[in-house]
C-alpha positions as CSV (number, residue, x, y, z in Angstrom):
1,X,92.0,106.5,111.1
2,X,93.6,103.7,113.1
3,X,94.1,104.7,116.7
4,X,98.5,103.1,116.1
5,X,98.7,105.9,113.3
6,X,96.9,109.2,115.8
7,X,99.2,107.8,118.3
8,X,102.7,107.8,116.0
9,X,102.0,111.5,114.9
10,X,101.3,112.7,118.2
11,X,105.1,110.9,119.0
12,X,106.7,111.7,116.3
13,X,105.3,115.5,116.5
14,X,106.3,116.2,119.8
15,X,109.9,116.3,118.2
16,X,110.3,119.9,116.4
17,X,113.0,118.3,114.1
18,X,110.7,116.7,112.0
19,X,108.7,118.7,109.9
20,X,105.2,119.3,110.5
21,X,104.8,118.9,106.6
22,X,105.5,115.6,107.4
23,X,103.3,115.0,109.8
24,X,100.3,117.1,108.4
25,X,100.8,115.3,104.9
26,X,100.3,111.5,105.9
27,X,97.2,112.4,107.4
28,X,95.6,114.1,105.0
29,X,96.7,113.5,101.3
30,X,95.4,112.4,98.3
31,X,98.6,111.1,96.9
32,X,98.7,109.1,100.5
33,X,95.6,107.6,99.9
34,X,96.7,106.7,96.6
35,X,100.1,104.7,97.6
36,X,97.8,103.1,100.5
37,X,95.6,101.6,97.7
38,X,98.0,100.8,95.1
39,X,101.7,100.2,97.1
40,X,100.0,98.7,100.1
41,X,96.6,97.3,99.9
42,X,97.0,95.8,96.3
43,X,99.9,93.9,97.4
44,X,99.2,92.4,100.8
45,X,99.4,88.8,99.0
46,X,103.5,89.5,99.1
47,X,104.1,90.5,101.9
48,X,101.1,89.4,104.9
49,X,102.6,87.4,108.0
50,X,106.2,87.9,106.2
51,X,109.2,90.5,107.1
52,X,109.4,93.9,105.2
53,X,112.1,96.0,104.5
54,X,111.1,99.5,103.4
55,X,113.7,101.2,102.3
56,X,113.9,105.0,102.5
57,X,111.2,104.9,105.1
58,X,111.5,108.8,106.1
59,X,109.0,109.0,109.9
60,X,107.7,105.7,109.7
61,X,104.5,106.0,108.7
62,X,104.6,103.4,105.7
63,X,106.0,100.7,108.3
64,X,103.1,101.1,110.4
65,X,101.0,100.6,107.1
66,X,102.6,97.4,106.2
67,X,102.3,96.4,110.2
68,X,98.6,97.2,109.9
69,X,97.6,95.5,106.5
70,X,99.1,92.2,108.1
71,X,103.1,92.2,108.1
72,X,104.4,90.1,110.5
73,X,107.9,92.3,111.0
74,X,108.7,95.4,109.2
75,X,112.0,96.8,109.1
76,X,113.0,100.4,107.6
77,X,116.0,102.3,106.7
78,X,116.6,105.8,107.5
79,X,119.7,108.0,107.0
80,X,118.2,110.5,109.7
81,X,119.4,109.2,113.2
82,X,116.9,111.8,115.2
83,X,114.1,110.1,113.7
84,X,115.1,106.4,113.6
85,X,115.6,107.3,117.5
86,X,112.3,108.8,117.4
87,X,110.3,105.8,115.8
88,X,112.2,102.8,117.4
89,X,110.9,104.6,121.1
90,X,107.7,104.8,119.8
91,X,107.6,101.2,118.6
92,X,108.8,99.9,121.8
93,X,106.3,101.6,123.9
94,X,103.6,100.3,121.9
95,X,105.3,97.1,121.4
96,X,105.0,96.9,117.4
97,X,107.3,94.3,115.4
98,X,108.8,97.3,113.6
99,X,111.8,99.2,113.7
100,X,114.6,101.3,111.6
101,X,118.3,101.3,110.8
102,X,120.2,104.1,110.3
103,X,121.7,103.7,106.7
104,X,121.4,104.8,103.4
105,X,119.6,102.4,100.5
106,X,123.1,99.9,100.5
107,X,122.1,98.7,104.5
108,X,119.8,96.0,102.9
109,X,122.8,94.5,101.4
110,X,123.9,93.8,105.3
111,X,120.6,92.3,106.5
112,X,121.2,89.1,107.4
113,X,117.3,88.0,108.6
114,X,115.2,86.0,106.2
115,X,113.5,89.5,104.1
116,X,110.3,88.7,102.1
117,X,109.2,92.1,101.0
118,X,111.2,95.4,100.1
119,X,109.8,98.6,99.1
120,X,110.9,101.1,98.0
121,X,108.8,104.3,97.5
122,X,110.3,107.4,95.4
123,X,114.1,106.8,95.7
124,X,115.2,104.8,92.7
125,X,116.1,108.2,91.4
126,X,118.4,108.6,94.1
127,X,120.4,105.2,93.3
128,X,123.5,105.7,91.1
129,X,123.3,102.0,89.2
130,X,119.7,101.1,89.8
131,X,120.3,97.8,87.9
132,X,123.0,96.6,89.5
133,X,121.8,97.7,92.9
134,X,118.6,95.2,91.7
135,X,120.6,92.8,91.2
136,X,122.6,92.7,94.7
137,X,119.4,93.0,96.2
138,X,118.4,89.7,94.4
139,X,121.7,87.8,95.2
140,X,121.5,88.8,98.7
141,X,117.5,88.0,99.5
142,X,116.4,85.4,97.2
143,X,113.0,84.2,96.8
144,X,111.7,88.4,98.2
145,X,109.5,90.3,96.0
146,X,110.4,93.8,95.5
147,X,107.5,96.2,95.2
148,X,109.0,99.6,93.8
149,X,106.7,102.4,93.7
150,X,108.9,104.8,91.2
151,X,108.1,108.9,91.1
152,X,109.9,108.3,87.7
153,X,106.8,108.8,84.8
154,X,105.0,110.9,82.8
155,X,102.0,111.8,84.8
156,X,101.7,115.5,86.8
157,X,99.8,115.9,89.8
158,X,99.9,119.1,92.4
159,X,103.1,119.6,94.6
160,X,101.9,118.4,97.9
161,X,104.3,120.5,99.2
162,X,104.3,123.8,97.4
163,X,107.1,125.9,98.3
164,X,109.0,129.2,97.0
165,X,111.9,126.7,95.7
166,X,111.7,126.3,91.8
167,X,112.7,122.8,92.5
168,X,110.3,121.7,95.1
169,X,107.5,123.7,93.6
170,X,107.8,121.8,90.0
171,X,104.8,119.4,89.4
172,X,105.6,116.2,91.1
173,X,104.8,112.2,89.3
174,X,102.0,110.6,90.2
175,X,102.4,107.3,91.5
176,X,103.4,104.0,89.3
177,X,104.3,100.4,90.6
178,X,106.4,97.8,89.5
179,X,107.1,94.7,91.5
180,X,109.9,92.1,90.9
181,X,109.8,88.8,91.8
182,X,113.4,87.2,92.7
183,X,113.9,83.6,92.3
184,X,117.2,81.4,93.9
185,X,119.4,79.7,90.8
């Protein structure tokens, strides 16, 4: 494991608002391993020496992934403000081009920086109009490729985080990527 990744779990764990589910789960899961190899590695041709926006970026951890597989900047957006706090500390004392914004999935729309890359990693289900929000996304950062890793198929795996809540505790989708390619008129 790279030395950057020990060193943002032992930050980010020293904070008991963030779950240790969290924490415990980037390091040691298969499903983890799986988005490494198919969100990150597979697509380092779109986004290596260029900016990424990760949206939906939950403790950071995929920023740092995209940093480490070659990204020149990486950018994220995060609705929690106690861990975009959190992260942007830890990637100034380690002096990382990555940081977050606080916002929900729209804040892309008000990034006005040259964006290459956006990901997007389980929360198209959480976006009322998908399409049109596709769309804006296109308008507003020509010529970026959007690699969107969708929860939203037909294949079960194990709950990676079994709990007593019927919801939580349902099989979750295994992992299935898509990437769009946006192109000026």
């Amino acid at each position: 494991m790279h030395e950057l990744i020990i060193k943002w779990q032992e930050h980010m764990s020293q904070d008991e608002g963030i779950a240790s589910r969290d924490k415990d789960f980037y390091l040691s899961s298969d499903e983890v391993d799986l988005k490494i190899e198919k969100h990150i590695k597979s697509n380092i041709e779109h986004f290596k020496d260029k900016t990424v926006v990760d949206v939906g970026c939950n403790t950071g951890y995929w920023l740092l992934q995209f940093y480490l597989h070659g990204a020149k900047k990486v950018i994220g957006i995060e609705p929690r403000g106690q861990i975009v706090e959190r992260f942007n500390s830890f990637a100034e004392t380690n002096d990382i081009p990555c940081r977050m914004i606080k916002g929900y999935h729209p804040e892309i729309l008000n990034i006005k920086e040259t964006v290459d890359c956006i990901s997007m990693m389980s929360v198209d289900e959480e976006i009322y109009d998908f399409d049109e929000y596709i769309y804006k996304i296109g308008c507003q950062h020509p010529k970026s490729v959007l690699l969107l890793q969708t929860m939203l198929i037909d294949t079960e795996i194990d709950n990676p985080f079994p709990t007593e809540d019927v919801h939580h505790s349902a099989p979750v989708k295994r992992f299935k990527g898509l990437i769009y390619k946006f192109e000026e008129n």
